[in-house]
Structure formats: C-alpha cells, structure tokens
C-alpha angles and dihedrals in degrees: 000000000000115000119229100282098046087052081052094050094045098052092050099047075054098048096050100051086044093054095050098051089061088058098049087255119138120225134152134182128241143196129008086357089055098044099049088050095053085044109039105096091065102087089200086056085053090048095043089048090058090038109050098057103263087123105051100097093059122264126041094221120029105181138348128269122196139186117214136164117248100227079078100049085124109037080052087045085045091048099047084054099049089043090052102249124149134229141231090231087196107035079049096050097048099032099027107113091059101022134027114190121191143164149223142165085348095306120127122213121197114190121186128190125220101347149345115269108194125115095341120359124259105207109218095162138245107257143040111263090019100061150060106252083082098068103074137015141259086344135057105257117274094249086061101036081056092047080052092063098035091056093068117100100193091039113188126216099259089051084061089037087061101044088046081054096066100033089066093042100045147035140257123221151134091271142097097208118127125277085020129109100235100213098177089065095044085055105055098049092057086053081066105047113042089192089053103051088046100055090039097055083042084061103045091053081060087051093059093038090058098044094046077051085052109052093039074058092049092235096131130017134266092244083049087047092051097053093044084061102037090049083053096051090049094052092049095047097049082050105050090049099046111101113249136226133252087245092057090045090045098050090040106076086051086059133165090333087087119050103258092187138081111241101237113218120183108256097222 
C-alpha cells in the first residue's frame, strides 16, 4: 500500500526509536505514522485507509514526528548527529528547548519535547520513569495518540480518518492496558481543560458524521461503521460523567465568547 516515500518515512522513524532505545533514550512516534503502526495488520483498515481519500494528496506520511522527554534534549542532539541528520540551525536555536527539527535524504524530522502544544496541550512529562512515552512502544499510546487528534481545532479529514482508523481496529474501555483507548484517562484530562473538552466532543460528532458518510459511500463496512460508534459512545459517555475541575467550571461560563483555543502558525 505505501509509495516509496512513505516506505522511506516509515523505516527511519523506526530506526530512530530503535536506535535510541539501544542508547537508554526515550523516543516515541506520533501522528499518521502512529496511527497506521497501531493499525496495519487489519487488511480492511488498509483498505479503508486507500479508499477513503487519505491518501489523495500523495503520500500517507510526509515527515516524522516524534515525542521525547527533555531531560534528554542532549543525548537526542548528540543521536541525530551521529546518525547523520541535519539541523535547522535557526528553527533549533529559537525553539530548541521544546522542539528539534532535522533533516536528512529529503526527509523532515520534527521532534518535540514534553508535550504538543498545539490547540490545547497533551502532557507526556518531562522525565524517563516519570512519564507516558514508557507505556507503549515505538508509538505514543493510542489514548494519547486520540487525545492528539482531539486536541485540533481545525481538524482536517485524515486526522478523522485516522482516528476512525483506530476506533474500528481497537477497544474502549476503563483500562490502560496496550492496544486499548483508555477512556478514563481521556476523561479526566478534558475535566481539566473546558476548551479542550469542547473542541474534542466537537470532533468526535465529526467522527461519527464521516463514518455514517462512509459507509452510505460503502468505504467501510456496516460491522466497521457500528464500532466506530460504539468507541465513540464509549468515549462521550466516560467524559460527560467524569467530574470536572475548578479550572473547567470556571472557563466554562466564559464559553465559546471568548476564543478557548491556541492559533496554531507553522514554525518554519
């Protein structure tokens, strides 16, 4: 299924967190590339993934994106060196103490420290042993990799495709075991963060819109259709219920009259 690139793209996100690992450094991947890793052994995903227009602006993955902790911002300075990567001298300079970008054969890799900080924050810590990037390997587990895609305001459609992806290929529950959408978790960080709840519930009502499209379009099947559903369900309901913080009451009865997301700008 991947083009060249893509195939490109995908063997040197592994061989950097492989890489790492064997040098006690902790680094996980993010996004598409996340998504499709945690998803690639369904041959309908696969076939979801072609089919539903992800694909339709060329590659599936266009660079990497990758979590690590910040008490490692030099052992990781020290890695893409030795590995032969190049730096954006300038983007480094300015950003460097939260994001590192190099490059190398064409190939752009975007490495962020802590957390994304994009629309609304997603927390990963700051340190190995006292963080999230441990719990699952070589991705970002898929409760964060959802709260990822949940955080985007202007959320695009491969970003749904992608959660969609992984809501017909895994479970909800109230656990934090592998290969499972903790919802509990997800839940309790949006009773924190009104904007964040609100944007994310926006975005799951998208997520049902394109899959009932989907499946009127026979892109995916009935069975697919019914999880996704079901996961999101499962998600809202785990949400709506959690208890929620002084700071979310509090932001609340401002609302949507004041902006309650970050703008977003491209840091090249």
């Amino acid at each position: 299924m991947l083009d060249e690139y893509s195939s490109k793209v995908l063997r040197a996100a592994i061989e950097l967190v492989e890489v790492a690992k064997q040098r006690n450094i902790i680094v996980r991947i993010l996004g598409a590339l996340a998504a499709y890793l945690h998803c690639s052994e369904d041959e309908d995903t696969l076939k979801f993934f072609k089919n539903s227009g992800r694909l339709d602006t060329g590659s599936i993955f266009t660079d990497i994106d990758l979590m690590a902790y910040s008490k490692q911002r030099k052992q990781i300075i020290n890695l893409m060196k030795e590995l032969g990567y190049s730096e954006d001298r300038i983007i480094n300079a300015l950003f460097g103490h939260k994001r590192l970008i190099y490059f190398k054969d064409q190939v752009k890799v975007d490495i962020f420290f802590d957390k994304l900080e994009f629309s609304h924050d997603v927390n990963f810590g700051t340190e190995p042993g006292k963080g999230r990037l441990e719990l699952d390997y070589p991705t970002i587990t898929l409760t964060d990799l959802m709260l990822e895609k949940l955080q985007i305001h202007q959320i695009n459609k491969k970003d749904i495709i992608d959660m969609m992806a992984v809501l017909m290929t895994h479970e909800v529950s109230d656990s934090s075991e592998r290969e499972v959408i903790d919802r509990r978790y997800i839940a309790s960080v949006l009773a924190d963060d009104w904007g964040f709840w609100y944007d994310a519930l926006e975005n799951l009502k998208k997520v049902e819109f394109f899959t009932m499209k989907f499946k009127d379009e026979n892109l995916i099947k009935i069975e697919q259709a019914e999880k996704i559903v079901k996961n999101v369900n499962k998600i809202r309901e785990a949400v709506e219920s959690c208890e929620k913080t002084k700071n979310w009451l509090k932001r609340s009865k401002i609302g949507t009259s004041k902006p309650w997301y970050r703008e977003v700008g491209d840091i090249g």
